[in-house]
C-alpha positions, 0 to 999 in steps of 0.5 A: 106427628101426632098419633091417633086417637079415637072417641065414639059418641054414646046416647042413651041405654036401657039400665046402668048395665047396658051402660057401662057394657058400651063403655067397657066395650069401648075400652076393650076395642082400643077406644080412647074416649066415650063421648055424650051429647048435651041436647035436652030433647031426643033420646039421650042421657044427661051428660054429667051423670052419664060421664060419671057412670062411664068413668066409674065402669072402666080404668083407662077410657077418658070420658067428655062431651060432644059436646056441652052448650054453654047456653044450658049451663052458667059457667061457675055450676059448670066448672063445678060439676066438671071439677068434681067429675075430673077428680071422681074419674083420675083425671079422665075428663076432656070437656067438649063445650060450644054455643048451644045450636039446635033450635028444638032445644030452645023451642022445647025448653022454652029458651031464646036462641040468640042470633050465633055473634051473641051465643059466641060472645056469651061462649068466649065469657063462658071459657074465660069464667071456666078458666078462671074458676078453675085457677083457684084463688079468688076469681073475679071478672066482669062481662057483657053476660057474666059477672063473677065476684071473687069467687074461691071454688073447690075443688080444682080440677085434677088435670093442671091448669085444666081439663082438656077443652074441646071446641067443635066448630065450622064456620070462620067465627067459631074456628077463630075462638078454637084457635084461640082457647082449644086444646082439641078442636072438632072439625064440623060443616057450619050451622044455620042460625035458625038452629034447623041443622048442619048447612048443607052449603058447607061441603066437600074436602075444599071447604074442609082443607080451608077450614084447617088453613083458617085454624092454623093461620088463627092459631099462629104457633099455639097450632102445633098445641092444638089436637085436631079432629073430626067426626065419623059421619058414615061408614059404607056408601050407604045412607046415614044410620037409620033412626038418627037423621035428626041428628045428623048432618048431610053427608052426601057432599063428604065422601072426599073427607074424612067423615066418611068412610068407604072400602075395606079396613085398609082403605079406611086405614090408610084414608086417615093415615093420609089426612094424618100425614098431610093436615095434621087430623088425628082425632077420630070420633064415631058418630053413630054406634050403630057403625061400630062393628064396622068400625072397631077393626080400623081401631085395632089397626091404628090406634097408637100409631 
C-alpha cells in the first residue's frame, strides 16, 4: 500500500517573494509538490518559469504541472524545457501533461481546438516524442502529427529513464492512454468537447469507482506501478472558493468522493484513509489555495503514513 502524498495547485503572486513564501510554506507544512496550471488565459504564471523559481526557493518540495497541454507546446521544446528543468531543480520534476481542453485558451490564442479523439492522438505522439527524446541518442520517428529526424537532445533529464508523467484524465479514452503511458494518473469528471467545462453528467462516487475499475483493467499488471490521485475540489460544505469558479468544476454531485471534504480534521483523515485502504488513491491535490488552512492539519496528520 501506497503511503500518501500531497501536492497543492499554486497560480499566481504579486512579486518573486510572495512566490516562493507559497513554496516554502508549502514545504514547511508537509506538502509533497507544488503544482501550475498551463491555461494562457486567467490569472496564472507561465508553468516552466514558475516551476524554476519554486525549485530554486525550497530543497525537498518536488515541483510539476496540473498540468501541461501538449497542444501549447511541440513536444521536442517540451522535453527540452522539462530536461533542463529537472537537472537545475535535482531531480524534482513530475510532468502532469494532457490534450489541452478550455475553449477560452483556443478562442483567445486564436487556436483551433480539435475535436478530443484528435487532440488524444496528437497527446499519445506527443509522450511517444517525449520519451524518445529523453532516451538520448539519435531519435527518430514519424506520425499522424509529429516527425522527428534523428534528433540527438541534451541534456537528459536528471531522473531515469524520465521524469515522472502525470496524466489527468475521466472519460474512458483518456483513462485507457493513462494506463498505458502514466506514472501518476489524476483522477478527474470528463470535459465537454466544446471546451466550455467539467461535464456536469460525469458525478458522483459510482462513476468515480468506475473510473478506477476501467484503469486497472487497461492498466493489466503495470496498475500496481501507477500512482493514483485525485484533486481536492472543496473543503467544507460550502460553495466552491470564490473568485475561481471559472475554474473549477461542479462539485455538488461529489460530496461521496474524495474531492470533497466535510467535518473535522479526523473525518477527512480517516475519508481518505478509506479510499486509500479500498481503491488504492493516495495522491491528493489541493485545488484552490484558499483551502489551505483548512487543509494543512489533515496534511500534518497523513503525510507518510
Amino acid at each position: 500500500m501506497r503511503t500518501f502524498r500531497f501536492g497543492a495547485v499554486v497560480r499566481l503572486a504579486a512579486t518573486r517573494r510572495e512566490w516562493v513564501a507559497k513554496a516554502r510554506r508549502l514545504e514547511d507544512a508537509g506538502f509533497d509538490v507544488m503544482l501550475v496550471p498551463d491555461h494562457i488565459v486567467g490569472p496564472r504564471f507561465g508553468p516552466i518559469a514558475a516551476m524554476m523559481a519554486a525549485a530554486d526557493a525550497t530543497t525537498r518540495l518536488r515541483v510539476g504541472t496540473m498540468v501541461v497541454a501538449n497542444d501549447f507546446r511541440h513536444p521536442v521544446l517540451l522535453a527540452k524545457e522539462a530536461a533542463t528543468l529537472d537537472v537545475l531543480s535535482d531531480g524534482r520534476l513530475e510532468l502532469g501533461i494532457g490534450t489541452g481542453w478550455l475553449g477560452q485558451d483556443y478562442r483567445g490564442a486564436g487556436l483551433v481546438l480539435d475535436e478530443p479523439r484528435v487532440r488524444l492522438r496528437r497527446l499519445r505522439e506527443g509522450l511517444a516524442v517525449l520519451k524518445g527524446a529523453w532516451a538520448g541518442g539519435p531519435f527518430s520517428y514519424e506520425g499522424e502529427h509529429y516527425r522527428i529526424d534523428a534528433l540527438e537532445q541534451e541534456p537528459r533529464p536528471l531522473q531515469r529513464p524520465h521524469p515522472p508523467i502525470l496524466i489527468g484524465g475521466g472519460g474512458p479514452a483518456m483513462l485507457r492512454l493513462a494506463a498505458a503511458e502514466a506514472d501518476i494518473v489524476n483522477l478527474t469528471m470528463r470535459t465537454l468537447p466544446d471546451g466550455s467545462g467539467p461535464d456536469p453528467a460525469d458525478g458522483g462516487a459510482e462513476a468515480f469507482v468506475r473510473k478506477i475499475g476501467l484503469l486497472r483493467e487497461a492498466a493489466g499488471p503495470r496498475f500496481a506501478d501507477i500512482e493514483l490521485g485525485t484533486s481536492v475540489l472543496r473543503i467544507g460544505a460550502g460553495a466552491a472558493s470564490p473568485g475561481v469558479a471559472w475554474s473549477a468544476a461542479d462539485t455538488s454531485r461529489q460530496a461521496d468522493t474524495p474531492q470533497v471534504l466535510t467535518g473535522s480534521v479526523g473525518d477527512m483523515a480517516d475519508k481518505l484513509r478509506r479510499w486509500r485502504d479500498e481503491h488504492g488513491l493516495s495522491y491528493l491535490v489541493l485545488h484552490h489555495e484558499s483551502d489551505f488552512e483548512a487543509f494543512a492539519p489533515v496534511v500534518a496528520k497523513l503525510a507518510g503514513s
